[in-house]
One Martini backbone bead per residue (centre of mass of N, CA, C, O) as a GRO file, in nm:
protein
   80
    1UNK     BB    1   0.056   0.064  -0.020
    2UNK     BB    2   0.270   0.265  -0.021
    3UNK     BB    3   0.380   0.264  -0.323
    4UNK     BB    4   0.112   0.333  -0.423
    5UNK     BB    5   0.059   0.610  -0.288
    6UNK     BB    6   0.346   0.701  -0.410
    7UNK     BB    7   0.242   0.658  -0.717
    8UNK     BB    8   0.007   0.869  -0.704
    9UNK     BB    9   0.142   1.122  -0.645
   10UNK     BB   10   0.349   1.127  -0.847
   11UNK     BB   11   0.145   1.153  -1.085
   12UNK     BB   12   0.005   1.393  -0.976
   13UNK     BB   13   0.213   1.599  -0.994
   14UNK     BB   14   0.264   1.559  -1.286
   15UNK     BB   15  -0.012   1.658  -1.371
   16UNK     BB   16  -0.012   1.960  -1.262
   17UNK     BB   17   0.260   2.030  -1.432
   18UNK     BB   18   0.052   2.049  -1.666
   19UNK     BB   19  -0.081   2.201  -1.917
   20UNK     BB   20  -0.349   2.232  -2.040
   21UNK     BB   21  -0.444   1.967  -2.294
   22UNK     BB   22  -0.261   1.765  -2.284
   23UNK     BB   23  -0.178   1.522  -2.522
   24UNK     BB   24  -0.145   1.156  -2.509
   25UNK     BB   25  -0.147   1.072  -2.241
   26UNK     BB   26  -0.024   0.790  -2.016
   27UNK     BB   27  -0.068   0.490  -1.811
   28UNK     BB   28   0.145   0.254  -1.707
   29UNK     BB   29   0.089  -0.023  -1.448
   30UNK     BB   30   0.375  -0.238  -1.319
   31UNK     BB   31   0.534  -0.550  -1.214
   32UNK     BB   32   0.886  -0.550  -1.095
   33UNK     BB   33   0.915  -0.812  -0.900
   34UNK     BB   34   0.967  -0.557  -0.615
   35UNK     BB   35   0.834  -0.353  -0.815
   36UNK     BB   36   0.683  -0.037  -0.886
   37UNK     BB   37   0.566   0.044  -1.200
   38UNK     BB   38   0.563   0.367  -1.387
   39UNK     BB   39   0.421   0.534  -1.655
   40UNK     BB   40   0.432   0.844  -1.863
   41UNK     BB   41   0.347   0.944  -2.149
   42UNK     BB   42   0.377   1.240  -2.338
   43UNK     BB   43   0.586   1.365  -2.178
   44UNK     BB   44   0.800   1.642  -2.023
   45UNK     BB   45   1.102   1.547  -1.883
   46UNK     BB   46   1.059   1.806  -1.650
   47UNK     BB   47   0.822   1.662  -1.482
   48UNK     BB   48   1.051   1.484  -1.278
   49UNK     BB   49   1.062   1.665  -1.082
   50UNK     BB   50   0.780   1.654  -0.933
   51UNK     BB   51   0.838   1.341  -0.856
   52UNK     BB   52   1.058   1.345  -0.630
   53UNK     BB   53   1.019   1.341  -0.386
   54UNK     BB   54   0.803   1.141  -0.314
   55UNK     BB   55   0.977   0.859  -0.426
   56UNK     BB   56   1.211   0.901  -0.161
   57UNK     BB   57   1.045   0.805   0.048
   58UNK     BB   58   1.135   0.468  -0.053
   59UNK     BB   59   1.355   0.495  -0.298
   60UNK     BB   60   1.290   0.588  -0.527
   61UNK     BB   61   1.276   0.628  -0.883
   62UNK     BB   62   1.379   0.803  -1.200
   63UNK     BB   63   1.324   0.783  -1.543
   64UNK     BB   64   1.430   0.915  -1.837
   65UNK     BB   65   1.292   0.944  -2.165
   66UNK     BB   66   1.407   1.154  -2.438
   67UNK     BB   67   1.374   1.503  -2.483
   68UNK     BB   68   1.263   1.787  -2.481
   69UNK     BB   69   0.984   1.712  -2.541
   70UNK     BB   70   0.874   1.384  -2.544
   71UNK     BB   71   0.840   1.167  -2.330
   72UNK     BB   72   0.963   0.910  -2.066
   73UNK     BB   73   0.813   0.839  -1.697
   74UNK     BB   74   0.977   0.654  -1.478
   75UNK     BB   75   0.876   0.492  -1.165
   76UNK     BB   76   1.033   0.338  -0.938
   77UNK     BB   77   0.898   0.161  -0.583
   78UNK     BB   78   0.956  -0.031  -0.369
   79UNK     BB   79   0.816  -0.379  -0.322
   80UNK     BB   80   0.623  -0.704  -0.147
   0.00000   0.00000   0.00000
């Protein structure tokens, strides 16, 4: 639950820091191993800012992927 929760506000923090109208934007949440891992798709890679706290409190990260523009913010997040 603590996970789940860290990656609920992850997501929350980054779409409220998204510009109003934002298209494309995906989200897609799977289990690896003992991590749950959240895809943030379509969205620009400086947005992973907003979600650098909330996930850092599991010792969670965020990976960036992408250019300046549309990229790809996952977040993985310790859990059993």
């Amino acid at each position: 639950p603590a996970a789940e929760g860290v990656a609920y506000f992850a997501v929350v923090g980054c779409l409220e820091a998204l510009p109003p109208g934002t298209p494309g934007l995906a989200v897609v949440v799977r289990r690896e191993d003992r991590t749950l891992a959240v895809d943030l798709e379509g969205v620009e890679p400086c947005h992973a800012q907003a979600m650098l706290g909330v996930v850092g409190r599991l010792d969670g990260v965020i990976d960036v992927t992408g250019g300046p523009g549309v990229g790809t913010i996952t977040v993985r997040v310790p859990c059993e």
